[in-house]
N, C-alpha and C positions, 0 to 999 in steps of 0.2 A: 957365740951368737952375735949377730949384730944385721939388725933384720932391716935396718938405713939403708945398706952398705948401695952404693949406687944411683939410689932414688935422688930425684930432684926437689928442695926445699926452696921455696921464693918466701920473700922475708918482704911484707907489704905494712903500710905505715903513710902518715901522714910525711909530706915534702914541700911543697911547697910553702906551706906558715909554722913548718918545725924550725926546731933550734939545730943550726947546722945541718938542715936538710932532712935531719932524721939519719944521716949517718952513723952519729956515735954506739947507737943501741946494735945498729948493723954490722957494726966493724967487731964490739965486743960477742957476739954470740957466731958468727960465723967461722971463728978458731975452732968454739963447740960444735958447729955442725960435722965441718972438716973433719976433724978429730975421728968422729964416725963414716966417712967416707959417704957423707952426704955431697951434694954438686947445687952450690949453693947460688942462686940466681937474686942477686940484688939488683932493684933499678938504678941504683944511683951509681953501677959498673957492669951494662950493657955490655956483653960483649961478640954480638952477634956478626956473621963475616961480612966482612964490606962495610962496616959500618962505622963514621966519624966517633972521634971521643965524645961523649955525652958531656963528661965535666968542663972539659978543656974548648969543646968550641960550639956546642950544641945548646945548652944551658946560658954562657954567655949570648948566644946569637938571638936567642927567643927573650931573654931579659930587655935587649937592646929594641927589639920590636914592638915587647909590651911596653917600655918606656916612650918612643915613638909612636904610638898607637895604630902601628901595622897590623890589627887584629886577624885581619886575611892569610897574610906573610903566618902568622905569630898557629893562626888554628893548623895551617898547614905543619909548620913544624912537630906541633902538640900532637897530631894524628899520629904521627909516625913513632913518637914515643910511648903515645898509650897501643901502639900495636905492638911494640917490643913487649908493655909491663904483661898487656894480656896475653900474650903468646907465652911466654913466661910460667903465667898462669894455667896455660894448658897443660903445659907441660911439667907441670909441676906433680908432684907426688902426694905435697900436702903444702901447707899454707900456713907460716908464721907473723904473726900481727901485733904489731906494738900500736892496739888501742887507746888511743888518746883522745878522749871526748871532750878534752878544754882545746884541740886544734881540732883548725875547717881540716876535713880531710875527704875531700869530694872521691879522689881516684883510688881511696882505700876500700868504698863501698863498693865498688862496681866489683873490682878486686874480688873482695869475699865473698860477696854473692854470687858472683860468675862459679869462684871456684866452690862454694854449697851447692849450686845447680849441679855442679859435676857430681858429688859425694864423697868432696876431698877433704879431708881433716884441716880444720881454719882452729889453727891454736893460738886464742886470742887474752892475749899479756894483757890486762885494766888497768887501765891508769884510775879506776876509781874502785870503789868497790861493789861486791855483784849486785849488792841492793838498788844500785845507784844507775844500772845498767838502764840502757831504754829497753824497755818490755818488749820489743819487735823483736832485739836478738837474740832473746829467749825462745820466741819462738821460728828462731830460723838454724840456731846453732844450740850444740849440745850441753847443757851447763860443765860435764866433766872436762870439756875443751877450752872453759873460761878460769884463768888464773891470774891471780891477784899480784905475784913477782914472781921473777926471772928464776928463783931458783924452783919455786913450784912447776914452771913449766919447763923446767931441765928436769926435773924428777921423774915428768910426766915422760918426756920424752927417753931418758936412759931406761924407764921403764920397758916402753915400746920398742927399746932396738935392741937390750940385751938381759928382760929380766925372764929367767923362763917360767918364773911360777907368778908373772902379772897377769892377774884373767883379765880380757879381752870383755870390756860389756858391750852390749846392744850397739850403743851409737861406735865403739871401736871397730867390730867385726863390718857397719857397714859403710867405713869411710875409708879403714887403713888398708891395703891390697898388697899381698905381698906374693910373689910366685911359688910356695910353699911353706906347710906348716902345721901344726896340732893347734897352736896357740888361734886361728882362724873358723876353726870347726865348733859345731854347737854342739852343748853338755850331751843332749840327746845324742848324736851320732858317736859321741867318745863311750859314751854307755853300753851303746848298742854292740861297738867293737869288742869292748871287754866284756862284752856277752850279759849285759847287766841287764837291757832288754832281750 
């Protein structure tokens, strides 16, 4: 089983005032996704057709404008990448989050909100703990999708792509979509078949 296999995982996070961009957390988990034959969409390697290197000349180019206060020049650039991260975002399957509430992370909210609007799974990694959480994302996201380290939410996820006896609660059946499956169906309907109703 391996109920990934295919789907698209974007990996969203603060960049801008991370340590090293917020690459390191991205490079380590995305052997994990692959591994499941996840198609793993990072913004910090864009790879969309026609389009310049993000690291190598895009990233330097908008540095050199906010240092010069080209802010015109600098929004123009910035549009075109936050269309890449949202698009991204559409098309993503589900939504991996390295929540960091000690960094400004302006373009991580739109991020998880846009993709909760959808009813995509936003499996959100704390960098504090849940007590600690703001009370807003309580009530926008599911607490079973809020974990406290990396290996809780690898559990969560080897769970979801290849455990066959992980029951599926409420908030899973209505985020995760898969194009087949028992594990998707409600107790009621499994009942019904095995003639129980």
């Amino acid at each position: 089983m391996n109920r990934l296999n295919g789907l698209y995982g974007y990996l969203s996070g603060p960049i801008d005032f991370a340590e090293n961009l917020g690459a390191d957390w991205r490079n380590e988990i995305t052997p994990y996704l692959e591994s499941k034959n996840v198609r793993v969409d990072d913004p910090l390697k864009h790879s969309f057709y026609a389009q310049e290197e993000i690291d190598s000349v895009k990233r330097p180019r908008m540095k050199m404008l906010e240092d010069e206060g080209r802010f015109e020049e600098l929004r123009s650039e910035m549009k075109e990448v936050i269309h890449w991260d949202l698009r991204c975002v559409d098309r993503a399957s589900f939504v991996i989050v390295n929540y960091d509430n000690s960094v400004h992370m302006c373009g991580t909210y739109e991020e998880i909100f846009k993709a909760n609007n959808q009813c995509k799974p936003v499996l959100l990694k704390l960098s504090c703990p849940r007590n600690k959480l703001s009370k807003w994302m309580y009530g926008r996201f599911p607490p079973e999708h809020m974990f406290e380290s990396w290996g809780e939410l690898q559990l969560y996820v080897d769970n979801i792509d290849s455990n066959p006896d992980y029951v599926f609660t409420e908030a899973d059946k209505k985020r995760w979509l898969f194009d087949e499956g028992d594990h998707m169906r409600t107790e009621k309907e499994l009942l019904s078949e095995a003639g129980v109703y």
